[in-house]
DOFIRO-697956 format. One line per 2 residues: number of its first residue (from 0); their letters; for each residue x, y, z of C-alpha. Coordinates in steps of 0.1 Angstrom, whole numbers. Layout:
% DOFIRO-697956
NUM = a = X/Y/Z  ...
END
This chain:
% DOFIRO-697956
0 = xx = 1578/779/1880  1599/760/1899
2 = xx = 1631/780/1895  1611/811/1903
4 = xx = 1600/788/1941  1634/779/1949
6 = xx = 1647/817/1947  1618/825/1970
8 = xx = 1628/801/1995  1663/813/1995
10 = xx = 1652/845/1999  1631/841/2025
12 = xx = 1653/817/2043  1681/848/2043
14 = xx = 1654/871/2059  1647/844/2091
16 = xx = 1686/841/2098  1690/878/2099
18 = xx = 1660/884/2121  1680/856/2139
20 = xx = 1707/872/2148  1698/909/2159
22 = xx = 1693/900/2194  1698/939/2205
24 = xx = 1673/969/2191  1684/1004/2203
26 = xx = 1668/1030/2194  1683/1064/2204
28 = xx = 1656/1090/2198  1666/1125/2201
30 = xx = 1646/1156/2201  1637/1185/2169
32 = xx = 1657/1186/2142  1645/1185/2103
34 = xx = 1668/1167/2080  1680/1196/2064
36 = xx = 1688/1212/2095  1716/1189/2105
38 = xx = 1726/1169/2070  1721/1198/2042
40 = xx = 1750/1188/2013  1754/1152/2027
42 = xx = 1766/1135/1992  1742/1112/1979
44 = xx = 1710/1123/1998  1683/1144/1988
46 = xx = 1688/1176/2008  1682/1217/2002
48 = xx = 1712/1226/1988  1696/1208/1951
50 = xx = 1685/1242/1931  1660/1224/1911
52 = xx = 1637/1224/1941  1610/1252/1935
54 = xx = 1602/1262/1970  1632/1274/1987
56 = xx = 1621/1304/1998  1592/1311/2024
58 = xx = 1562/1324/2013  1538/1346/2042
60 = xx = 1504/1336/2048  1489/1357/2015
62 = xx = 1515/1336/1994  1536/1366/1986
64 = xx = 1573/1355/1985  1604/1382/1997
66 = xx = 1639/1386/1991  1647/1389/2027
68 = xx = 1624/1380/2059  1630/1387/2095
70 = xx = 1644/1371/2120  1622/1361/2155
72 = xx = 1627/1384/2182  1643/1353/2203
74 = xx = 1665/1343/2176  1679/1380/2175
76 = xx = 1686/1382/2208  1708/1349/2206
78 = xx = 1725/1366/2185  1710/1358/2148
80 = xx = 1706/1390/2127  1673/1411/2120
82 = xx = 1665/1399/2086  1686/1373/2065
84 = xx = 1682/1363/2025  1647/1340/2023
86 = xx = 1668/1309/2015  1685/1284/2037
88 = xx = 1714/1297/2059  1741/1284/2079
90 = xx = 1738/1290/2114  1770/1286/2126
92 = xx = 1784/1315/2111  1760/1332/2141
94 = xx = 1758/1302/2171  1786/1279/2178
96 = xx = 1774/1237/2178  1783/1239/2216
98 = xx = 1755/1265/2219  1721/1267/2214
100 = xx = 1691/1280/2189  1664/1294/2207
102 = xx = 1633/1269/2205  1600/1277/2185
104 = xx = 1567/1266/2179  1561/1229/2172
106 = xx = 1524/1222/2173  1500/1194/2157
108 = xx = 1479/1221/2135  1506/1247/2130
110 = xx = 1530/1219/2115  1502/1210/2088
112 = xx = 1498/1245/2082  1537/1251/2074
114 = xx = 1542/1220/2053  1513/1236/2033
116 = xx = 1500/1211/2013  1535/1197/2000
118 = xx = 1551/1233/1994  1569/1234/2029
120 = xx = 1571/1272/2022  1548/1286/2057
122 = xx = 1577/1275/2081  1588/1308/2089
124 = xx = 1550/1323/2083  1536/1296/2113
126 = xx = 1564/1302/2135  1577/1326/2161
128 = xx = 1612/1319/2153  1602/1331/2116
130 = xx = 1635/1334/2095  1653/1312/2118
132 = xx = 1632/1281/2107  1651/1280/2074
134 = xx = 1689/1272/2097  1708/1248/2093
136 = xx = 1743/1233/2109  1770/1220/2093
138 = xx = 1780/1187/2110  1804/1166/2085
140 = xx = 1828/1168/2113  1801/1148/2139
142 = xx = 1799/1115/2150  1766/1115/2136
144 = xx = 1779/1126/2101  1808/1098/2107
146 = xx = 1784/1069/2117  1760/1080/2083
148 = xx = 1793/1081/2062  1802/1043/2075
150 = xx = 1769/1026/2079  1726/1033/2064
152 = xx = 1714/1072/2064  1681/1074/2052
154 = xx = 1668/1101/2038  1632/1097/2034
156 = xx = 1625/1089/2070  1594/1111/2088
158 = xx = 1577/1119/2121  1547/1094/2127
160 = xx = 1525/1126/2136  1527/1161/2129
162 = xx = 1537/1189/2158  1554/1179/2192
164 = xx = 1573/1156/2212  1541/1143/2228
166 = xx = 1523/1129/2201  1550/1116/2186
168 = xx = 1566/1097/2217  1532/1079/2219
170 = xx = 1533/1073/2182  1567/1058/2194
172 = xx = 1553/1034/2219  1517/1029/2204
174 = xx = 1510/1040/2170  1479/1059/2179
176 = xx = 1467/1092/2197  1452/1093/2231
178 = xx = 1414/1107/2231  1401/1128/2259
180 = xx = 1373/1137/2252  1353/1171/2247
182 = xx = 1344/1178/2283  1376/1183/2301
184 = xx = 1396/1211/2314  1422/1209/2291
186 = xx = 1429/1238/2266  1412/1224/2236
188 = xx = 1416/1239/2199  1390/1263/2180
190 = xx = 1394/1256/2140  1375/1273/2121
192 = xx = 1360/1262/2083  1392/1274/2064
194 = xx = 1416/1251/2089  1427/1286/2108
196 = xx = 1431/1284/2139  1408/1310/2165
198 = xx = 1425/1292/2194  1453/1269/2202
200 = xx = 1452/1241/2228  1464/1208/2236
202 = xx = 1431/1190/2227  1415/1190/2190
204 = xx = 1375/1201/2189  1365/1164/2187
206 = xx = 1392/1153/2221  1419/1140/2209
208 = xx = 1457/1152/2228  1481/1163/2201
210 = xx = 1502/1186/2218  1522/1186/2256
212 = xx = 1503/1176/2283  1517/1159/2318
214 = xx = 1508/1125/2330  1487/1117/2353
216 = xx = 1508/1099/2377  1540/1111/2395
218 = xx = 1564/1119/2380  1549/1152/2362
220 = xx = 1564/1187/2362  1552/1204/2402
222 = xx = 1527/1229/2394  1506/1206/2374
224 = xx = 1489/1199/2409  1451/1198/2396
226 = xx = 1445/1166/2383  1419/1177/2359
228 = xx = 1446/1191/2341  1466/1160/2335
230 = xx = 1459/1136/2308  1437/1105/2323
232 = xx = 1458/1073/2324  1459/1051/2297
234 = xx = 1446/1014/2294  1456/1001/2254
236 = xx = 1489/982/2244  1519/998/2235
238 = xx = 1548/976/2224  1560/971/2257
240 = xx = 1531/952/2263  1531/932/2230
242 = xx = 1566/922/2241  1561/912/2278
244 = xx = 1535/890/2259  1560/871/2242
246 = xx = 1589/877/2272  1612/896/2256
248 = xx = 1639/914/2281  1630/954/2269
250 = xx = 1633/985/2285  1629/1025/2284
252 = xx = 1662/1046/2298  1658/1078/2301
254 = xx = 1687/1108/2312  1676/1120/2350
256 = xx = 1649/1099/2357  1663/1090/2389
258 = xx = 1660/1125/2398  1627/1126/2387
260 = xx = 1611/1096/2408  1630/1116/2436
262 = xx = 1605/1147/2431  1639/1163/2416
264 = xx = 1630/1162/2382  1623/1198/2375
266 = xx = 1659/1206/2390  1671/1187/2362
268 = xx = 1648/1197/2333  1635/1164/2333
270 = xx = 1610/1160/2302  1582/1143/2316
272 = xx = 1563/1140/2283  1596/1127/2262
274 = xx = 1587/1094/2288  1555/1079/2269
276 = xx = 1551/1051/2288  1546/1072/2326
278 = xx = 1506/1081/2308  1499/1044/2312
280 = xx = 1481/1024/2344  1501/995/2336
282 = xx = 1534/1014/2342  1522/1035/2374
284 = xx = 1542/1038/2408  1543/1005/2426
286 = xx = 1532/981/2394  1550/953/2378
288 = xx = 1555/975/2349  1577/996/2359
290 = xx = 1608/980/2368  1611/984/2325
292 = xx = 1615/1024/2333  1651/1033/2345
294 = xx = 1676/1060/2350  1705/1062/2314
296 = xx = 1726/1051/2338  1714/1018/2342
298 = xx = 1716/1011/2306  1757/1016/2308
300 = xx = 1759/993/2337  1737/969/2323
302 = xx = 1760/967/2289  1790/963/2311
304 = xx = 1776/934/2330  1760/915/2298
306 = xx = 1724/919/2312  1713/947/2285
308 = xx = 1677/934/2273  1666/929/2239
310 = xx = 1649/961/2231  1658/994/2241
312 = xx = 1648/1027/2241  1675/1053/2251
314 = xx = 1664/1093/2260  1693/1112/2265
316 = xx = 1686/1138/2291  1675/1174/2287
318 = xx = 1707/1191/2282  1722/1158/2260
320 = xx = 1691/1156/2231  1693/1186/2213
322 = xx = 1667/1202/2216  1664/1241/2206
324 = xx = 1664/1259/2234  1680/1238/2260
326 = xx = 1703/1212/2244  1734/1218/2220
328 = xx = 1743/1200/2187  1775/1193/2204
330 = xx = 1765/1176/2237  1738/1150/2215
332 = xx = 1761/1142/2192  1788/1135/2222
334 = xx = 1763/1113/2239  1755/1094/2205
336 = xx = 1790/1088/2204  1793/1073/2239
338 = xx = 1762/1055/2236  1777/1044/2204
340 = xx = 1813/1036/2210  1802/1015/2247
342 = xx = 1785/991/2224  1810/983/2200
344 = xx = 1833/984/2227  1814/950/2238
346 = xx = 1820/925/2202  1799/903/2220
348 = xx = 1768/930/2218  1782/946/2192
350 = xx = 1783/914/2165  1738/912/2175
352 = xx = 1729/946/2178  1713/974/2155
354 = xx = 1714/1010/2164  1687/1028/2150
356 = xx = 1695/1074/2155  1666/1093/2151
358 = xx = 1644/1124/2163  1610/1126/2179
360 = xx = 1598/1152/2153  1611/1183/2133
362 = xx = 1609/1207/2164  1594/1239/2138
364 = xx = 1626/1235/2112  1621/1236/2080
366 = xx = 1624/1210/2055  1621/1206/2019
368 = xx = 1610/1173/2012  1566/1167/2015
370 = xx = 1553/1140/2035  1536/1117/2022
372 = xx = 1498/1120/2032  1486/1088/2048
374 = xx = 1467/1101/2075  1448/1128/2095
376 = xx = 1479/1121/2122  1506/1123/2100
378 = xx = 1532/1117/2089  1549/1150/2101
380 = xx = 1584/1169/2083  1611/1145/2074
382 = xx = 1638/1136/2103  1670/1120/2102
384 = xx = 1679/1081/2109  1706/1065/2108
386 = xx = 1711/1028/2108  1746/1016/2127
388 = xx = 1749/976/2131  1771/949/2116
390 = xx = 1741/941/2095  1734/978/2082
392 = xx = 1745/982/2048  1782/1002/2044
394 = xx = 1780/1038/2030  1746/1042/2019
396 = xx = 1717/1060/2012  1684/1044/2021
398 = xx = 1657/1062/1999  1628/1041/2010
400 = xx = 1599/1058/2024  1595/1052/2062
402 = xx = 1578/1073/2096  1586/1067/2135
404 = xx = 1562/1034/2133  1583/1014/2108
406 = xx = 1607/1008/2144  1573/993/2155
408 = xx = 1573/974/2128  1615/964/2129
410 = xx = 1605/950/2160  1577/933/2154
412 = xx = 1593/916/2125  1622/903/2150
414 = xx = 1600/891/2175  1570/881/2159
416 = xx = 1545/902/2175  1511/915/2167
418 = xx = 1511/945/2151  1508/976/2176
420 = xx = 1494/998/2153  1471/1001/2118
422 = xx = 1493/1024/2096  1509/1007/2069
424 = xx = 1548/1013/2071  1576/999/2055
426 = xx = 1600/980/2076  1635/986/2091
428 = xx = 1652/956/2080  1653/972/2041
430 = xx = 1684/994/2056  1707/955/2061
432 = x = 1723/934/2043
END
């Protein structure tokens, strides 16, 4: 008995000086990609290219399965052809990595309805990019295939909620989904009995916001000038909060916000709704909060000059987060790599850090691992991560099951902090040494 409390000790002694020493959390969170999209035949993973899987082909919404399914008109006009073979294809023989896939439906109900109880076989049935949900890319010659090679990819890693950017940028910051209400102007959704949906909208029937809706204050995109339809600020905690508590140096950098807090932000395609905390009172215009919201920029300068805080969040603009649509594979994984290479280019960073690569959610592509069900949020499809630091175990596969929120609890470990949200999540740290 006493052998077995002296190994516990140890154990746990190893844990604190860890925790200890990661003095930098930097999460880069990039936009709509499945797992299988970007790392189908990575060695040692469970991806799609495993034929013992039973659903590799897309049923339609009568559960009849084809040999061949079309192609969305979009996707054709990019390029793709009419119909392809109902299996994943590569979709670089069609669409260079410096290009771009058109973008396709990635809503809260419609997501549920493709991963179809576990099957994952409605993507192309709930979409309008149909065939072209079942893409992938080949990337073993990225940065981001490099940095998985040499540090953690885990492969079991899942959007907190299921649909869009929204939701899942709040699930980011909060753990939780903002409520409305039933009486508002907002487009709200009509389900009937059989989950079908009569009407899409931003709101479910009972008010809660699941899909994209702008901020109430500035900045939002310009024509969203009746306040009515604007989400109604925010009051709760989101980990910025729990860690001003506690006075932890944190912020959120995001790619042409300058531009944005200029009026300038459409010019730019300026996601308003990739910035979770601007739907919060305590990060309005004018308030102390929101000295923690600044331009990418800031975040290179700040490394330079030693003054990088202890947590940060890092959204690469529009055209650098690859997004379907209206950001390449190419240009994200070039600003990974910078983002990347400036901080080991600082050993004094560097040597405290840990680099956590992931997506906001699966942006419509199909994937063929099930989420677990824990929720009536979530989780969504499975994303990738990828754990670079000093402390992240070399070369390998993490197969622990985690969503969006175990970075909520990664840093909530590190700086003892009340937890920010109730979903029971494994944490981070499992990916180190």
């Amino acid at each position: 008995m006493k052998f077995i409390l002296v190994i516990f000790v140890w154990v746990n002694l190893l844990g604190e000086d860890l925790r200890s020493k990661i003095n930098h959390i930097i999460v880069i969170y990039l936009e709509n990609r499945s797992f299988d999209n970007l790392f189908r035949g990575f060695e040692g993973a469970d991806t799609s290219d495993n034929p013992s899987y039973p659903y590799l082909s897309q049923s339609d919404l009568n559960g009849t399965y084809s040999k061949r399914i079309l192609m969305g008109e979009s996707a054709v006009r990019a390029g793709l052809p009419y119909e392809v073979e109902n299996t994943p294809f590569l979709l670089d023989t069609y669409i260079a990595q410096t290009g771009m896939i058109p973008d396709m439906i990635h809503r809260f109900y419609q997501n549920q309805q493709q991963i179809h109880g576990g099957r994952n076989d409605r993507f192309a049935a709930v979409s309008d990019g149909k065939a072209l949900t079942l893409g992938y890319h080949d990337i073993r010659n990225s940065a981001l295939w490099k940095y998985a090679r040499e540090y953690t990819l885990c492969d079991r890693f899942f959007a907190a909620a299921f649909g869009g950017s929204f939701l899942n940028h709040q699930w980011l910051i909060a753990a939780r989904t903002p409520y409305i209400g039933q009486n508002s102007n907002i487009p709200q959704y009509e389900i009937d009995t059989n989950g079908t949906i009569l009407r899409d909208g931003i709101v479910t029937p009972d008010g809660y916001a699941v899909n994209t809706i702008q901020p109430f204050y500035p900045p939002y995109k310009a024509k969203y000038t009746d306040p009515s339809l604007r989400l109604n600020p925010l009051t709760y905690d989101t980990i910025g909060d729990r860690l001003s508590e506690k006075k932890v140096a944190w912020g959120w950098y995001s790619g042409g916000f300058a531009q944005a807090v200029t009026e300038k932000g459409d010019a730019v395609n300026y996601q308003y709704h990739h910035n979770p905390f601007l739907y919060f009172t305590r990060y309005a215009p004018g308030s102390e909060g929101r000295k923690h919201l600044k331009d990418e920029k800031e975040f290179f300068n700040e490394l330079r000059n030693g003054t990088l805080p202890n947590v940060i969040f890092f959204k690469p603009s529009a055209i650098d987060n690859q997004h379907p649509g209206y950001g390449s594979v190419k240009a994200a994984d070039d600003k990974v790599k910078e983002i990347v290479e400036a901080v080991r280019s600082q050993p004094e960073v560097w040597s405290q850090s840990m680099i956590i690569v992931t997506y906001d959610e699966n942006g419509g592509l199909w994937d063929h691992v099930a989420p677990p069900v824990v929720d009536r949020w979530g989780p969504g499809s499975r994303i990738p991560a990828i754990i670079i630091s000093p402390f992240a175990k070399k070369g390998f596969i993490d197969h622990t099951e985690y969503d969006t929120t175990s970075i909520l609890k990664l840093i909530e470990w590190r700086y003892d902090l009340k937890p920010i949200g109730e979903r029971k999540v494994n944490n981070l740290c499992k990916a180190l040494e």
